[in-house]
C-alpha positions as CSV (number, residue, x, y, z in Angstrom):
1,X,-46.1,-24.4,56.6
2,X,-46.9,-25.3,60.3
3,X,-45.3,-28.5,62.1
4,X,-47.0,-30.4,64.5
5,X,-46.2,-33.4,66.1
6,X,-48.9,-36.0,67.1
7,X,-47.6,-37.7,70.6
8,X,-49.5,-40.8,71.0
9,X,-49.5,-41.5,75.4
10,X,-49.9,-43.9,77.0
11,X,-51.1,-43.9,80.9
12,X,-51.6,-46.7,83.2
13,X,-50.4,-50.4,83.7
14,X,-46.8,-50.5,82.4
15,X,-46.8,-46.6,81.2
16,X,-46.5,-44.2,84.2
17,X,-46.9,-41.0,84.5
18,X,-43.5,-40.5,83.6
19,X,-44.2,-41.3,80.1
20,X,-46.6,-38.5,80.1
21,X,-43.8,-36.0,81.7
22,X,-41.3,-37.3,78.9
23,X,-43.7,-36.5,76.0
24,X,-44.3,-32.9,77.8
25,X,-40.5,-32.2,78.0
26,X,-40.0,-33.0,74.5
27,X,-43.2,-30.7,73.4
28,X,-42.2,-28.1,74.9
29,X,-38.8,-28.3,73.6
30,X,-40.3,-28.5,69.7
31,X,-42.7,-25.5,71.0
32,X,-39.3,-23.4,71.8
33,X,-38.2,-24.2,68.0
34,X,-41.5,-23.3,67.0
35,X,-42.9,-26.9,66.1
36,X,-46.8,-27.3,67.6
37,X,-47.5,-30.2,69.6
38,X,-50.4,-32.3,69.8
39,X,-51.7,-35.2,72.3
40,X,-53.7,-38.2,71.9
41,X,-54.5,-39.4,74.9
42,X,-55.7,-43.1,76.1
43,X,-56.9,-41.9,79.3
44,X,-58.3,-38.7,80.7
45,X,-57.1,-39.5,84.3
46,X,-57.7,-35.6,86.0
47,X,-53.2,-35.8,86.9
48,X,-52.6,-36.1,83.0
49,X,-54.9,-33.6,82.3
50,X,-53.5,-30.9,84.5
51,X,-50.2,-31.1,83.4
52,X,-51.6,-31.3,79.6
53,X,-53.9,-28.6,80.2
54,X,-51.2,-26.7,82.0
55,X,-48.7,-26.4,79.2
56,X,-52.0,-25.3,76.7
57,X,-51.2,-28.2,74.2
58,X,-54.3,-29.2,72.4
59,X,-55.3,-32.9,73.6
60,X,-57.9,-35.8,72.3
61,X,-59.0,-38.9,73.5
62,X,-58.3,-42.3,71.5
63,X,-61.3,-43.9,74.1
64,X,-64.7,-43.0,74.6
65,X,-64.2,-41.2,78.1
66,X,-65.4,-37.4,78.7
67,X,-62.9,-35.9,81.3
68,X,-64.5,-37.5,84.7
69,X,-63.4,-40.8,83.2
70,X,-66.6,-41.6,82.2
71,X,-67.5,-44.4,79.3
72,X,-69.8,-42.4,76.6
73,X,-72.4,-43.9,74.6
């Protein structure tokens, strides 16, 4: 049976980008105990996404947004 871990982040207003950096640290702490990690993002601000993308953790969207930041309808 595979773990994952869902971490829910949070960018913007009162969550900084060190929230997203926290989250990462702890992924890839579960990734070296061989737990996957998984991000739901609330924004797809292009700094975020790097260091998501970076890393090679699978990622979704909670909004509406395509990667430019973009509202979809």
């Amino acid at each position: 049976m595979t773990v994952c871990v869902l971490f829910r982040t949070r960018y913007g207003g009162s969550a900084g980008y060190g929230h997203i950096k926290r989250c990462l640290s702890m992924a890839n702490a579960l990734r070296e105990r061989g737990v996957e990690s998984v991000f739901l993002l609330d924004s797809l601000n292009k700094d975020v996404l790097l260091e998501v993308k970076k890393y090679k953790y699978h990622y979704f969207n909670d909004r509406r947004e395509d990667e430019e930041g973009l509202i979809k309808q």
